[in-house]
C-alpha positions as CSV (number, residue, x, y, z in Angstrom):
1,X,23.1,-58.3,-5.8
2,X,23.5,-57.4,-9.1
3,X,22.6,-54.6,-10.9
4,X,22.5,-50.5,-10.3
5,X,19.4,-48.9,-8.0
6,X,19.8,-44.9,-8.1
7,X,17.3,-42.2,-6.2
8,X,18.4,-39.0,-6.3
9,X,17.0,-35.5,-5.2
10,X,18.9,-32.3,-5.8
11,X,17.5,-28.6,-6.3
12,X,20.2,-26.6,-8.7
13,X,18.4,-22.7,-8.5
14,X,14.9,-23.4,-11.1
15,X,16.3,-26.6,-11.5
16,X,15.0,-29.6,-9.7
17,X,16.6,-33.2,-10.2
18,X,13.8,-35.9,-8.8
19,X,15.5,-39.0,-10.8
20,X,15.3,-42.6,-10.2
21,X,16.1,-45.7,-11.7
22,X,17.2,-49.7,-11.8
23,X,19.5,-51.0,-14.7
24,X,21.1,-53.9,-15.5
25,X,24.6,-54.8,-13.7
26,X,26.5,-55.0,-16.9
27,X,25.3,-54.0,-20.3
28,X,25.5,-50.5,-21.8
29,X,22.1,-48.2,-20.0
30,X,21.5,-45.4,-21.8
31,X,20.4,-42.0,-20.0
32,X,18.1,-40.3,-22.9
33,X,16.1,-37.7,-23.5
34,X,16.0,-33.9,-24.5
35,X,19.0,-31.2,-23.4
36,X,17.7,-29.5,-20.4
37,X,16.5,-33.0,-19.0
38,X,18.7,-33.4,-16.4
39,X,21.1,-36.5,-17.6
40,X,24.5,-35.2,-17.3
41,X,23.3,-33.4,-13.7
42,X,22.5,-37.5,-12.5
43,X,26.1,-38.6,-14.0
44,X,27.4,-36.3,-11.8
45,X,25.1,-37.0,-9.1
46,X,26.0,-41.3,-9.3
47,X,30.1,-40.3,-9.5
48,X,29.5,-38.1,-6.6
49,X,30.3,-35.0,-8.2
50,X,27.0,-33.5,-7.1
51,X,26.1,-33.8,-3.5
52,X,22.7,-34.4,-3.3
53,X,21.0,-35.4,-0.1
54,X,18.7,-38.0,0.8
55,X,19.6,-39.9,-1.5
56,X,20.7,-43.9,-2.6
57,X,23.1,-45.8,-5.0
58,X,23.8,-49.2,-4.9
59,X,25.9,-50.6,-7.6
60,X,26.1,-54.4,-8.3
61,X,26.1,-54.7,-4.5
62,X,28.2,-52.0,-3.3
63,X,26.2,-49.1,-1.4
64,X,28.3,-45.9,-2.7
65,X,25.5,-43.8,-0.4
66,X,22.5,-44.3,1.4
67,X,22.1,-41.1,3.5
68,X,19.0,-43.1,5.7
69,X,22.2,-44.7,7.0
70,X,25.0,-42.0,6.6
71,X,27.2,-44.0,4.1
72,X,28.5,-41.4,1.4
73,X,31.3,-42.1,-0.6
74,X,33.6,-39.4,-2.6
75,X,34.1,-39.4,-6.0
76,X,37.7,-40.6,-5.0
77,X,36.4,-43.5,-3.5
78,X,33.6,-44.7,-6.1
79,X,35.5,-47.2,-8.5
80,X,34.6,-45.8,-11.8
81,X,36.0,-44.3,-14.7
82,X,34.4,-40.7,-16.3
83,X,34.3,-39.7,-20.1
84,X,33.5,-36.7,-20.8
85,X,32.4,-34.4,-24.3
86,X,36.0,-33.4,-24.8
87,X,39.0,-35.9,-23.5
88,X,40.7,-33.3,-21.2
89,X,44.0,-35.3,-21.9
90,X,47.5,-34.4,-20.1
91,X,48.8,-31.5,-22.6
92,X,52.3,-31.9,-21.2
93,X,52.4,-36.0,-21.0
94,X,52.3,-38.5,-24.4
95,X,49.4,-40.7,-24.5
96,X,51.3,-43.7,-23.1
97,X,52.0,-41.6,-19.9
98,X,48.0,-40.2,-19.8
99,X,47.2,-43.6,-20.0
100,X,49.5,-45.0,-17.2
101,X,48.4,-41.9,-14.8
102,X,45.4,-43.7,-13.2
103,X,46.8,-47.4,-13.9
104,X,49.5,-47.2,-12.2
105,X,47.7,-45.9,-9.1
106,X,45.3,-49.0,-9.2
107,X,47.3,-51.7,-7.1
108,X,47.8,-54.6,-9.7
109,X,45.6,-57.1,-7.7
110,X,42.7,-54.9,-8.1
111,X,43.4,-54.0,-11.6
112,X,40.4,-55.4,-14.2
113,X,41.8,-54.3,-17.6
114,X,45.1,-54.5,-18.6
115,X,46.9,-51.7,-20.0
116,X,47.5,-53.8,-23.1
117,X,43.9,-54.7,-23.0
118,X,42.3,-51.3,-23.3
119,X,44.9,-49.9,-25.6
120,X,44.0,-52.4,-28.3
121,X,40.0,-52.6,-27.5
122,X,40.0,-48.7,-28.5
123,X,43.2,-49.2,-31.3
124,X,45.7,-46.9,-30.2
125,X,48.6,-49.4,-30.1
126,X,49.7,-46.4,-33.0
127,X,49.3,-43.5,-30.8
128,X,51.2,-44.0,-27.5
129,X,54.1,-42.2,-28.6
130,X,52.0,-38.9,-29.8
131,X,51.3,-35.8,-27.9
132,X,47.6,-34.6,-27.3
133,X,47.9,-31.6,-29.4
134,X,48.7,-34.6,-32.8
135,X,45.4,-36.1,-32.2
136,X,42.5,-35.7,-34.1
137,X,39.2,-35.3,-32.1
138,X,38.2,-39.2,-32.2
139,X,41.9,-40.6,-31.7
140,X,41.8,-38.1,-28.0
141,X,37.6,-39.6,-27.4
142,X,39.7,-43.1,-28.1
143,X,42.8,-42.2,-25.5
144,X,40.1,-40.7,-23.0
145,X,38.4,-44.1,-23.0
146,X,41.3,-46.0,-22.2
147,X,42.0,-44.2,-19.8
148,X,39.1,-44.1,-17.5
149,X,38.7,-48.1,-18.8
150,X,42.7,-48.1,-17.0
151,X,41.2,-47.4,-13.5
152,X,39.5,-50.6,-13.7
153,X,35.8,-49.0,-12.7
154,X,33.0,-51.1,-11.4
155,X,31.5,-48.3,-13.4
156,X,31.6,-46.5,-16.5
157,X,30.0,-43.2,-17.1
158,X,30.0,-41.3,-20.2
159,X,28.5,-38.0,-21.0
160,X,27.7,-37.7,-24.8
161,X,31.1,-38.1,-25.4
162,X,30.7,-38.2,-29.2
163,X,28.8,-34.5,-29.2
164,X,31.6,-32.9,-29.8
165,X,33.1,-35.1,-32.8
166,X,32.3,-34.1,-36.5
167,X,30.4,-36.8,-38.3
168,X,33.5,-39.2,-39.7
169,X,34.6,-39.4,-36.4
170,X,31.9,-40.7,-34.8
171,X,31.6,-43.2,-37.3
172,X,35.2,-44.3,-36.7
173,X,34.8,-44.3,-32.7
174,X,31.5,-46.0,-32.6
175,X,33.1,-49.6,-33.3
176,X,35.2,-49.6,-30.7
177,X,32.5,-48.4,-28.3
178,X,30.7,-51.6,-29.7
179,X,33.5,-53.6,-28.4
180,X,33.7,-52.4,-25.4
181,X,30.2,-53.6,-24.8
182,X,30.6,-57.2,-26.6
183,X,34.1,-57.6,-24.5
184,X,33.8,-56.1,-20.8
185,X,31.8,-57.1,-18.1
186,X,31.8,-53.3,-16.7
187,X,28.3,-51.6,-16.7
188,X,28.3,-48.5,-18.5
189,X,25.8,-45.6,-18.5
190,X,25.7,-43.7,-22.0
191,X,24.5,-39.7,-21.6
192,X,23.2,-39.1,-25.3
193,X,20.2,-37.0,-27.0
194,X,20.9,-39.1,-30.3
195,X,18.5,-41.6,-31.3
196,X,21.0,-43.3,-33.3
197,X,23.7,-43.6,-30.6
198,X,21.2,-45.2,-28.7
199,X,19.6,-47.3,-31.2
200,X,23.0,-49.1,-31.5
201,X,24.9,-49.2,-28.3
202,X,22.3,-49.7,-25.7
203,X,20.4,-52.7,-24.1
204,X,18.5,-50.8,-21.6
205,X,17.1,-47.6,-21.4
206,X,16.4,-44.9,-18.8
207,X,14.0,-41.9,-20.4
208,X,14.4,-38.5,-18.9
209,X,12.4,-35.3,-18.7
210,X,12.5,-32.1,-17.1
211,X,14.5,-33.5,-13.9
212,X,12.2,-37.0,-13.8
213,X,12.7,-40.3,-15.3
214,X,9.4,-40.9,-16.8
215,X,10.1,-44.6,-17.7
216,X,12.9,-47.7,-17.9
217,X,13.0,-50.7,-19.5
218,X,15.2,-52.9,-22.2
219,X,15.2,-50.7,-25.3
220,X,13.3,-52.9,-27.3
221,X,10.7,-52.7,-25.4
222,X,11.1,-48.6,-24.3
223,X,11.0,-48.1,-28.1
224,X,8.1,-49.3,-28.7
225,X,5.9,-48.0,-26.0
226,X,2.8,-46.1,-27.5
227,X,2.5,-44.3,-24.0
228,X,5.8,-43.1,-24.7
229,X,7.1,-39.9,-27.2
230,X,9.6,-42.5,-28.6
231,X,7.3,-44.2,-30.6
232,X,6.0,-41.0,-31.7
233,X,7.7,-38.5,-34.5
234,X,9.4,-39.4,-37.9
235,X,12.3,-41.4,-36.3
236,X,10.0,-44.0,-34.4
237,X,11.0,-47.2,-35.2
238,X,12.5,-50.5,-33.4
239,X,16.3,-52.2,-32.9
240,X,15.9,-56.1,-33.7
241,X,19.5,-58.0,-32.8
242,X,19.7,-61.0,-35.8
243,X,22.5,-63.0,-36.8
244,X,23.6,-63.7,-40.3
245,X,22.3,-67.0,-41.5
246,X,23.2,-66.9,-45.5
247,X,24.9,-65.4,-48.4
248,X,23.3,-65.1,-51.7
249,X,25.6,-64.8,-54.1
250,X,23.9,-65.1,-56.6
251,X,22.5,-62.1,-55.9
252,X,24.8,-60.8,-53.4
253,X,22.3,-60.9,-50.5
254,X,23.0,-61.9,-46.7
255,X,20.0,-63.3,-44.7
256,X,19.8,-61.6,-41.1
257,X,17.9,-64.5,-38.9
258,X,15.8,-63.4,-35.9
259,X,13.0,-64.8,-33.5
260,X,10.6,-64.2,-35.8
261,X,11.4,-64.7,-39.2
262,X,14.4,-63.2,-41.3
263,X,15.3,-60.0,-43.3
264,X,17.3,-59.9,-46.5
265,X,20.2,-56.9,-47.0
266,X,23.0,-56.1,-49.0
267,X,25.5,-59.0,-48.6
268,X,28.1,-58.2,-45.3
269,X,31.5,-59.0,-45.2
270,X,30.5,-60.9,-41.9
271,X,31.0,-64.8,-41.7
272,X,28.1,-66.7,-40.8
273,X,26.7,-66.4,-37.3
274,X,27.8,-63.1,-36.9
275,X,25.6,-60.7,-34.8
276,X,24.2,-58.2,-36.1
277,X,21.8,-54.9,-35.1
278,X,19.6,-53.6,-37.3
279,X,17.0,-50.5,-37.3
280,X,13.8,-50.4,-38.5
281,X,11.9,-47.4,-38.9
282,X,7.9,-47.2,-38.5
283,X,7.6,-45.3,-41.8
284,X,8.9,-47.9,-43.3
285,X,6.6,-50.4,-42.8
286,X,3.6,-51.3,-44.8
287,X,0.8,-53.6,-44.2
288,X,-0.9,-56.3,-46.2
289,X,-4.0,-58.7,-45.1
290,X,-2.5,-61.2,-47.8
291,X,1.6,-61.6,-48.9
292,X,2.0,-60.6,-52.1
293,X,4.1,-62.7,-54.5
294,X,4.1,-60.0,-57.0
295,X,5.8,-56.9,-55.4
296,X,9.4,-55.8,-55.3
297,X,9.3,-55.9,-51.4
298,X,11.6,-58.7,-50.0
299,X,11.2,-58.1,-46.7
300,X,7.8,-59.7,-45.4
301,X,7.0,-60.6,-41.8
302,X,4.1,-62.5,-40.6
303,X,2.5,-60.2,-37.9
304,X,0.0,-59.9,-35.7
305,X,-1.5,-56.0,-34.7
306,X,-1.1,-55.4,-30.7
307,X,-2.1,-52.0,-30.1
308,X,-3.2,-48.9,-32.6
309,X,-2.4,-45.5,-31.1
310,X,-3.2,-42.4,-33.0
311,X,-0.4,-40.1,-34.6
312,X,-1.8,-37.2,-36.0
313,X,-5.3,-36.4,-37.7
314,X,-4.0,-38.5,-40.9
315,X,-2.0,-41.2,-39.6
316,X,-2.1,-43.9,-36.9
317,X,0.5,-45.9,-35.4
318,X,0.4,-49.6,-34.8
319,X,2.8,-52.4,-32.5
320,X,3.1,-55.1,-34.2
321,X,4.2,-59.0,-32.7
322,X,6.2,-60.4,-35.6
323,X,7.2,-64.1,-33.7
324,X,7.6,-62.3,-30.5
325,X,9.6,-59.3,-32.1
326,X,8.1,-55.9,-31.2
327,X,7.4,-53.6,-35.0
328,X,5.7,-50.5,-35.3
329,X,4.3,-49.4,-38.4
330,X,2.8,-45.8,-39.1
331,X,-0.3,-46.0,-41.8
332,X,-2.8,-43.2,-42.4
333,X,-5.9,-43.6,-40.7
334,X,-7.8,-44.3,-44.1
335,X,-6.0,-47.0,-45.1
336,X,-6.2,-48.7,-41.2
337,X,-10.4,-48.1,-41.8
338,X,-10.3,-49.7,-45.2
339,X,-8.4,-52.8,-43.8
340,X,-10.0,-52.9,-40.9
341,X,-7.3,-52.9,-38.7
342,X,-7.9,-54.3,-35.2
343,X,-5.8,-55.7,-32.1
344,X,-5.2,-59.3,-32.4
345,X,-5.7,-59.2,-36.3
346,X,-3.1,-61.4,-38.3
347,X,-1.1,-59.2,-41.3
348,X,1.4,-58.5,-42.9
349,X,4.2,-56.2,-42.2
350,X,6.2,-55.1,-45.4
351,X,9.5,-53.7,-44.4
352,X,10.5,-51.4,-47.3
353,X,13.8,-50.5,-45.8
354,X,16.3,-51.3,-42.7
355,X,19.6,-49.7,-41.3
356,X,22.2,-51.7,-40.1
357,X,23.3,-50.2,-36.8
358,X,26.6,-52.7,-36.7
């Protein structure tokens, strides 16, 4: 069967880990919430690394432990690959020889990536020759990836492994993480406490907090969830996956195409077709009972309001359907009184501004 089903109990002194979950067999899940929540304590708990009893994994089929039943495998058993916050490379081997530690244990039936493979999904086809102490922080994050990629895992874990990069480098790795997710088949399971991270690597979501998961789901929908702190707060907002459908250049636009309508940006150096992610952020989005021909807003979505939740005293927040794509939209409370604002009511949803996520 495919997918991943975790349960796991474990007391650590104050700390208690009650955790479960079911994700997707292949896809990137990420584990999010605050630090203290307890998701690098259930990464080591699903490669083994904590023993906690009574407890079950099944991963795309494969029971790794069900203690009802006495099955328990060690974390030299479990077929998966480990990225941690700092690469903990070989000091004394080159990265060609880190890299061929753990493949060429991996009889070459079994073997799922090739060592060609991984070394040009991450780009270090430059660095083989290199020592670890040469590498910049990123270009080790890069060789650590390959290498746990080289054990051919049925499983990928990785614990905020771009926490301890400055900001260029995580804007250099994060592209290659991308690949790995459009390319491989192998599920991975993303530690991170950064909304942005999450925004644009994952496809499913597991929300943590104080030791519990509190709620799962595909992002897009986990995102938008008024019962949920991640609708809430200035960086609320919503991932919509389009694909680019013209150029302008005339006016050196591209036309992002989704389910339910289209969003114009600055023209992308993207053939047509091309996917792209996109972020939009609830404070960015205005509403209108009418469109309006004569306002510098480009961006405007036929929508219909599915559920108004309050913010604060001043302002409320509001899901929006826009052709089946969630929104969210935070307005003060005055102006959702003067308009009237109601579930099921038709409007329209004027996107001042988007990010594009890759």
């Amino acid at each position: 069967m495919s997918g991943i089903s975790a349960r796991f109990s474990l007391a650590l002194g104050e700390f208690r880990l009650d955790a479960g979950f079911e994700a997707p067999g292949r896809g990137v899940t990420a584990l999010f919430g605050p630090s203290g929540s307890g998701k690098t304590t259930l990464l080591r708990c699903l490669a083994g690394l904590e023993r906690a009893p009574d407890s079950y994994l099944e991963v795309n089929g494969e029971i790794w432990q069900d203690d009802s039943k006495g099955i328990y495998l060690p974390t030299h058993r479990r077929p998966l690959g480990y990225v941690f916050q700092e690469a903990s490379l070989f000091p004394h081997l080159d990265v060609r020889r880190n890299l061929e530690y753990g493949w060429k244990r991996i009889p070459a039936t079994q073997r799922r990536v090739g060592f060609d493979q991984a070394v040009e999904l991450v780009g270090i086809g430059q660095l083989l020759d290199r020592d670890p102490a040469r590498l910049s922080g990123g270009e080790r994050q890069r060789v650590a990836i390959a290498r746990a990629l080289l054990v051919s895992p049925d499983l990928l874990l990785m614990d905020e492994p771009l926490a301890a990069l400055d900001l260029a480098s995580k804007r250099d790795i994060l592209p290659y993480l991308e690949r790995l997710h459009d390319e491989l088949s192998i599920p991975v399971l993303y530690v991170s406490h950064s909304p942005d991270e999450v925004a644009r690597l994952a496809d499913y979501m597991v929300l943590m907090e104080k030791g519990k998961t509190i709620a799962s789901g595909p992002i897009h929908e986990m995102l938008t969830r008024l019962d949920l702190p991640l609708a809430h707060g200035d960086e609320a907002g919503v991932v919509v996956d389009t694909v680019i459908g013209e150029h302008d250049q005339a006016f050196h636009l591209s036309r992002l195409d989704f389910s339910g309508g289209s969003i114009s940006v600055a023209q992308q150096p993207y053939a047509l077709g091309h996917a792209m992610r996109l972020r939009i952020h609830a404070r960015d989005v205005s509403l209108a009972l009418e469109r309006h021909g004569d306002s510098s807003i480009l961006n405007i979505l036929p929508a219909r309001v599915v559920e108004i939740a309050e913010e604060n005293p001043a302002q409320v927040m509001l899901k929006l359907d826009a052709g089946g794509i969630p929104l969210l939209a935070r307005i003060t409370r005055k102006s959702c009184a003067l308009l009237e604002l109601r579930p099921g009511m038709a409007v329209f949803a004027q996107v001042k501004s988007v990010a594009l996520l890759g």
